[in-house]
N, C-alpha and C positions, 0 to 999 in steps of 0.2 A: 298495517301500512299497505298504499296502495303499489299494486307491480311497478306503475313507471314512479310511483316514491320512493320506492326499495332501491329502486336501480339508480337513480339521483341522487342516492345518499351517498351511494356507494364507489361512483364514478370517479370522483379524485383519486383514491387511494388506490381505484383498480389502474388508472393509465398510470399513476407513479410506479408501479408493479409491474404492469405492464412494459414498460423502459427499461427497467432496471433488468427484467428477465431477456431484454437484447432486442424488442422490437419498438419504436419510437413513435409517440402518439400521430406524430406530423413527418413526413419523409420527403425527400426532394425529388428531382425529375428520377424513375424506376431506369435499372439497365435493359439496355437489349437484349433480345433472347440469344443474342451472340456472346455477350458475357456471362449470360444463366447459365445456358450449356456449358460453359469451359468453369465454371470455379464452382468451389464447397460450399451449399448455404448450410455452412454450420451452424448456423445464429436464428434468431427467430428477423430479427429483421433482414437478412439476406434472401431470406426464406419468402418473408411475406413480399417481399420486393418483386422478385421473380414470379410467382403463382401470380397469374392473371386469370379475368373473365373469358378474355381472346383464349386462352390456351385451353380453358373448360372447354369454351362455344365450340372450337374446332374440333374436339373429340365427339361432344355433341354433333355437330354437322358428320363427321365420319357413321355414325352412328344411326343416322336418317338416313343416310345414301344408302346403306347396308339394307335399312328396310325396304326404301325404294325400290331395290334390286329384289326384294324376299318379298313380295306379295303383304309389302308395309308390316312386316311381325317381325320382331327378334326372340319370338317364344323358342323357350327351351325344348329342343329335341328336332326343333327345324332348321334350315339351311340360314337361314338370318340370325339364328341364336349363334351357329359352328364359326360364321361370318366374323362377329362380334367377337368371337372367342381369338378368333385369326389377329383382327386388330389389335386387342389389347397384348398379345403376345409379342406381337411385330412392334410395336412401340416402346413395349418395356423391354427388349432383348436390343432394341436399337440406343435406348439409354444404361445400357451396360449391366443390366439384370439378370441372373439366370431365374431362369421361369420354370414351374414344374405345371403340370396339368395334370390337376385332382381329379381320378376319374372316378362316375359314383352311376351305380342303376338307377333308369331313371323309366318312369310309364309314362308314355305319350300318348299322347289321345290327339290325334288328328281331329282338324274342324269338322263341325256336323256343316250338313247342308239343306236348307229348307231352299227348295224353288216352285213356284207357281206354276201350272203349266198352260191351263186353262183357268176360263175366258183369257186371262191376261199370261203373260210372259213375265217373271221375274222373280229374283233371288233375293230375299232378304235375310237381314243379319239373327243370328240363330245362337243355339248352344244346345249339347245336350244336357238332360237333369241329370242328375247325379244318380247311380244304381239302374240308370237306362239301358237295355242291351245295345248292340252293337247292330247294324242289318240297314240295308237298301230298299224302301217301298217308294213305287209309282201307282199312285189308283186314285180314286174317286175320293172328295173331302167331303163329309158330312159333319154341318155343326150342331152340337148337343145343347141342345134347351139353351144358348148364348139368350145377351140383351143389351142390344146396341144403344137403345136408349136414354138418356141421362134419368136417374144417378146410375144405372147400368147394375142396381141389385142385383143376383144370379144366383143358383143351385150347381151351373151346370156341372154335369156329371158327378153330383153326389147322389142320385138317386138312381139305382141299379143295384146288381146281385148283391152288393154289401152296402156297408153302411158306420159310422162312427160316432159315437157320442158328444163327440169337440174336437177339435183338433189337436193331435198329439194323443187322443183316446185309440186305444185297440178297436183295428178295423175288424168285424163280424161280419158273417152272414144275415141278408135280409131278402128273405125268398118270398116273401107277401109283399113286400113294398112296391111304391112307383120309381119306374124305371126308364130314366131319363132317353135312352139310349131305343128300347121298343116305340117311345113317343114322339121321337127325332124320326122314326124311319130307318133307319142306321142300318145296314147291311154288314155283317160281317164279310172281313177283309178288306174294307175300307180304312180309310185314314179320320177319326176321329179327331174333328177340332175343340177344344175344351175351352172356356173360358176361366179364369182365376178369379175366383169366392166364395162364399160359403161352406167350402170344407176345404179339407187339405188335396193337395198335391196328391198323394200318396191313395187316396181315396180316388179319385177322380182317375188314375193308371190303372187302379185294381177293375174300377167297373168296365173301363173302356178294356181292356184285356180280357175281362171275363166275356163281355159283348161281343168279343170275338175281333178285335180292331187289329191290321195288321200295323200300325203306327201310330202316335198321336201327337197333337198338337195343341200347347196350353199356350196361349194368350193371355196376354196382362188386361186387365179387369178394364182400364181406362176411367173410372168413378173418380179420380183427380189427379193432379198433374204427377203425383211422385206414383201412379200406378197406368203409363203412359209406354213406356218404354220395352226394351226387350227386358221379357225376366226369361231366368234360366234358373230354377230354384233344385232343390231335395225331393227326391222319393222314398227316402229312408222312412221305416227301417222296410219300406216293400222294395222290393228287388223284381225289376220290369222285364218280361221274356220279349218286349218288343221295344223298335225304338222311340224314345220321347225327348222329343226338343220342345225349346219354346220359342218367342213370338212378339211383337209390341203389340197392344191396341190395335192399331192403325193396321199391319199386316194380319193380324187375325179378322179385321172387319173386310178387307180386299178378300180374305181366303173363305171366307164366309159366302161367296156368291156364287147363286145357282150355277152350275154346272162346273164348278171350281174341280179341278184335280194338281197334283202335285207330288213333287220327289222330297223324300225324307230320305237324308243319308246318315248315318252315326257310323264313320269308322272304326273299326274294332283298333283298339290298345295296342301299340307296339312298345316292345322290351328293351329298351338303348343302351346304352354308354355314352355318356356326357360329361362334362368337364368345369370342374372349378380349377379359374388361374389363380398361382401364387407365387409370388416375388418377395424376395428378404432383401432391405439392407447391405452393403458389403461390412461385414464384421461386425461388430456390438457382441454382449453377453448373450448366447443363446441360451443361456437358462434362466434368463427376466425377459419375454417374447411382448412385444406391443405389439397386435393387430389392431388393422383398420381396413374395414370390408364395406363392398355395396355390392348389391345382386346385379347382374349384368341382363338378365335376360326380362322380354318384355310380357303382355299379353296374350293371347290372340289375337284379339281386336284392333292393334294397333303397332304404331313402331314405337311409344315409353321411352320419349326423349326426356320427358321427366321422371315417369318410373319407370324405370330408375337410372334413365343414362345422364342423368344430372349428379346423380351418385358417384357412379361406376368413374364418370369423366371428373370429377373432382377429384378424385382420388389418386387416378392417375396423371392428372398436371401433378398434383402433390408429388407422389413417386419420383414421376421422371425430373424435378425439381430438386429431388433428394437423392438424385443418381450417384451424385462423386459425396457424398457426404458417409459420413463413420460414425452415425451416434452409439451413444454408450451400450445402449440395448438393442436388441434384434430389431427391427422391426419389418413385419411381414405384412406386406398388403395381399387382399383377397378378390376375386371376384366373383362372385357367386351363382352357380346356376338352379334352375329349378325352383326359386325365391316363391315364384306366384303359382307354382302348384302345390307347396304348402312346405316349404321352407326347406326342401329337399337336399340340397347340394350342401347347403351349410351343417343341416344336421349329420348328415354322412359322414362329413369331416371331422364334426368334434366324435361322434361317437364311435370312429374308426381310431383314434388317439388313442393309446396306452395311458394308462393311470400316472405316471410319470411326465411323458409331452404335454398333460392338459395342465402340470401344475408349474411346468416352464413359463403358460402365459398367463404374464402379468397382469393383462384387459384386454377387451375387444371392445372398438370404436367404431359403431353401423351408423353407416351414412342412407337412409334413401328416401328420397324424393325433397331434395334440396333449392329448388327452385321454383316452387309453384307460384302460380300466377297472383291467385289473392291471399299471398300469404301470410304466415304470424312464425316468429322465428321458436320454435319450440325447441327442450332439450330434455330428454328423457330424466326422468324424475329419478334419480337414483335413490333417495334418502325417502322418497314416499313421503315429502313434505305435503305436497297436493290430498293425501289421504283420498284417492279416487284407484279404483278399480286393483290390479295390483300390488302387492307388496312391496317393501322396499327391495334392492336389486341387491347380490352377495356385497360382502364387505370391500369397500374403495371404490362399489358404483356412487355413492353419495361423493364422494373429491373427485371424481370424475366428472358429476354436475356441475361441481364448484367452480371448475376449470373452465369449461365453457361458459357458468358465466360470468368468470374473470375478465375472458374477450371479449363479450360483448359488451360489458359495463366499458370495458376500456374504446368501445370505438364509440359510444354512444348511444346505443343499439338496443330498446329494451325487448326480454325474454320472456318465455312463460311456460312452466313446466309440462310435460306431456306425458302417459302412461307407459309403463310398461307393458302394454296388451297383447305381447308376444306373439303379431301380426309380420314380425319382419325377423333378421337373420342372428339378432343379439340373442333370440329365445333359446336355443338351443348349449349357449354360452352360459348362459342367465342356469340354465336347467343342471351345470355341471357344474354349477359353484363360482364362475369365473366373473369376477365386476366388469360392468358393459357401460355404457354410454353412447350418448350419440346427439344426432341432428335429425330434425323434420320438419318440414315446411306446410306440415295439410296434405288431407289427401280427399275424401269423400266430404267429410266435415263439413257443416255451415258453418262461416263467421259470423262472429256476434256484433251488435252494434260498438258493445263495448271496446271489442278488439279493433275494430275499425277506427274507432277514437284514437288508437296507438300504434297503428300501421297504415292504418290506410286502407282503402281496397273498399272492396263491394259488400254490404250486410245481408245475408240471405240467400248470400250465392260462396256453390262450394268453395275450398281452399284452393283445388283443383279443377277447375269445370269441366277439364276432360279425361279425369282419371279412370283409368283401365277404357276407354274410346280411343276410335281409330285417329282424333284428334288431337292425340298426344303426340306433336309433332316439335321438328324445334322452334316451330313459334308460340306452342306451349310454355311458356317463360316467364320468370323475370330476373331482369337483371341484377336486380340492387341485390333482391335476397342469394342470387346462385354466388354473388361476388362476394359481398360479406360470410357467406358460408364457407366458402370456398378457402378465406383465409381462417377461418376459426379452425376449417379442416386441419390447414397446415402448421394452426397451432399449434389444436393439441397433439399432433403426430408427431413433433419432432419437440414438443415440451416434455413429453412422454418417453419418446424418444434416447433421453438424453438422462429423463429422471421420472422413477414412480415412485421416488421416498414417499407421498403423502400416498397411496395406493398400499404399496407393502414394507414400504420402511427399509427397502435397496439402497444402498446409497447410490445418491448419480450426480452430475456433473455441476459443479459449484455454483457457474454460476447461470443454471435453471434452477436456484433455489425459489420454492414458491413459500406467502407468508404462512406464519404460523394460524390453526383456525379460526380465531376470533379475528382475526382481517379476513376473512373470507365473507362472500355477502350471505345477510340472512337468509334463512328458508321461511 
């Protein structure tokens, strides 16, 4: 059966379900935010009444201006991440929360800085690779064996002291060979500009360092549109004594011009202390824990009004929506920091839990990047119906799927399953036995025609067109998807909330009775 024929079969039975569990397929004019603040949305439909778009978007908007003020970043370990942290603190302590602030070591690596200095004046956008040392060179750019011309085939800097059989092959020496680097001219202590192809990354550091280079510079190849851009790649497993950034096209062919020189900066790593927030519930069973998380913190590149402060701000309408409420279970909202340097704040926290605390929670429900522009409403594959990539997720991440797509058969809404690829905050969860679930909206991904057929939006263009860009602003958007999410959020949080009997068989509150499994929709 087809996805939107699965979800058409299914749709009666999920809005009668959907009612019955307290929230109504059709609702009349919504209350004021004057009566949300003052009364209990104990109910799913009190609940879904109050959680608004307006109330996301405003967080969101706080959330921009924060960048605006931090040199457009809310990356973890900078003044726009501590910013962020400020905010969501002051708002949930202002809806009646006590807040704790999870503090976790965290490595920072300040932005690198490529700037031109000669013929031309200018800074462009950089990164360093990975395994590059740290260190300040201003001197002369020399380019190695490049080739500006279409298709822009290239060696450069695979020919020198060493040498590798394929890429991913053990780098050797090669002391008889040509050498890119004597045939370029190349003066040691120069800044060696590199172009990308023909051998690896790792190859092209080694020669340019054995050359004597006191910096380098790799540029993307430009031989077609998706090798245009800045790349910032790996020098693994070489470990570089100098520093190396990279480059688009376009700025490697500007830094390419006779009498070109330039600053290469790579800040050396600082050692921090940073902060994941966390707000509970007043009351509920603290030994059946619901968590519901989204990382707060952004790129470099940009302010991550969608990744992930479409997250972060859904969650929090959700919360402070849930302020005066008492469901049955704990339940504990997160914010996460460190997300986009490799899942750092959230791991710290589960792996700082005592064997006893991790078996408190129930679930964890990762919310991020909820609002992308040409989006497709995905919901992580708990049960590995999809049979792509990942396993299925511990036991009760499959009714966890089921859940979410309860809501969305019940609004009309069709879904489509998405992998556990253990890129976001659930992995760590996932990695301790605990059922996860969640929401995504795309993030790099091309949509397909097919999926265009059943949401809408652009074929061939990302989920997100500005994901990890400094374009991730809050007009990075859309509406319908952040809105419809938004309340699915608040479903399952306070569905959950209230009851995990189909998760661990808890008894909870009568009447969040959800149907028995064969009224659930197929996989």
């Amino acid at each position: 059966m087809s996805q939107r024929s699965r979800f058409r079969a299914f749709a009666t039975i999920a809005i009668l379900v959907f009612t019955v569990a307290g929230a109504p397929a059709a609702s009349a004019a919504p209350p004021t935010a004057a009566i949300c603040e003052a009364r209990n949305n104990d109910n799913l439909k009190k609940l879904l009444d109050c959680v608004t778009l307006e109330g996301v978007r405003e967080h969101q908007a706080a959330l921009q201006a924060i960048a605006d003020a931090n040199n457009d970043t809310r990356q973890s370990g900078t003044q726009g991440y501590e910013d962020s942290v400020d905010y969501v603190v002051e708002r949930l302590q202002a809806a009646g929360y006590a807040v704790t602030l999870d503090e976790f070591p965290f490595v920072f690596i300040p932005a690198a800085v490529l700037q031109q200095l000669t013929p031309i004046n200018a800074t462009y956008p950089t990164g360093a690779f990975t395994n590059s040392a740290s260190g300040s060179e201003t001197d002369a750019v020399t380019a190695i064996d490049i080739n500006l011309v279409p298709p822009r085939a290239n060696t450069s800097g695979c020919d020198g002291a060493f040498t590798e059989a394929a890429v991913g092959a053990p780098i050797v020496p090669d002391p008889t060979g040509p050498d890119d680097f004597v045939n370029s001219g190349f003066v040691a202590g120069q800044i060696a500009l590199i172009q990308r192809g023909g051998c690896s990354f790792a190859l092209k550091a080694t020669n340019a360092e054995a050359a004597g280079a006191d910096a380098v510079i790799i540029f993307n190849q430009g031989n077609d549109p998706t090798r245009e851009g800045l790349i910032v790649g790996t020098l693994a497993p070489f470990v570089a004594s100098v520093p190396v950034v990279g480059a688009s096209f376009a700025n490697g062919a500007a830094l390419s011009q006779s009498g070109s020189t330039a600053l290469v900066d790579v800040p050396a790593a600082q050692n921090l202390i940073i902060e994941n927030v966390l707000a509970e519930t007043r009351g509920g069973d603290p030994n059946n824990v619901v968590m519901a998380g989204a990382h707060l913190d952004s790129v470099a590149a940009g302010p991550g009004i969608n990744d992930n402060g479409s997250g972060s701000a859904a969650i929090l309408e959700v919360a402070e929506q849930l302020a005066k409420s008492k469901p049955r279970n704990t339940v504990r909202f997160a914010w996460w920091g460190g997300e986009e340097a490799g899942l750092v704040g959230s791991t710290a926290y589960v792996n700082g839990l005592s064997q006893p605390e991790k078996d408190k929670i129930s679930l964890y429900l990762n919310f991020d990047m909820v609002g992308s522009p040409n989006y497709v409403f995905f919901i992580y594959d708990g049960d590995n119906s999809d049979g792509v990539g990942a396993p299925a997720g511990p036991a009760g991440s499959a009714q966890i799927e089921k859940t979410f797509e309860r809501y969305f058969a019940s609004v009309d809404e069709p879904f489509k399953g998405t992998d556990f690829s253990g890129r976001s905050d659930y992995g760590p969860f996932i990695a301790n036995g605990i059922p996860a679930g969640g929401l995504f909206t795309g993030a790099e991904g091309v949509k397909t025609p097919a999926e265009v057929a059943i949401w809408g939006g652009t074929a061939g263009q990302q989920y997100d067109p500005c994901y990890h860009l400094a374009c991730d602003t809050y007009a990075n958007n859309n509406d319908h998807a952040l809105s419809v999410n938004a309340d699915a959020i608040a479903y399952a949080t306070l569905q959950y909330g209230m009851s995990t009997t189909d998760v661990n068989g808890a008894k909870g509150k009568g009447n969040f009775k959800l149907p028995p499994p064969e009224e659930l929709p197929a996989q």
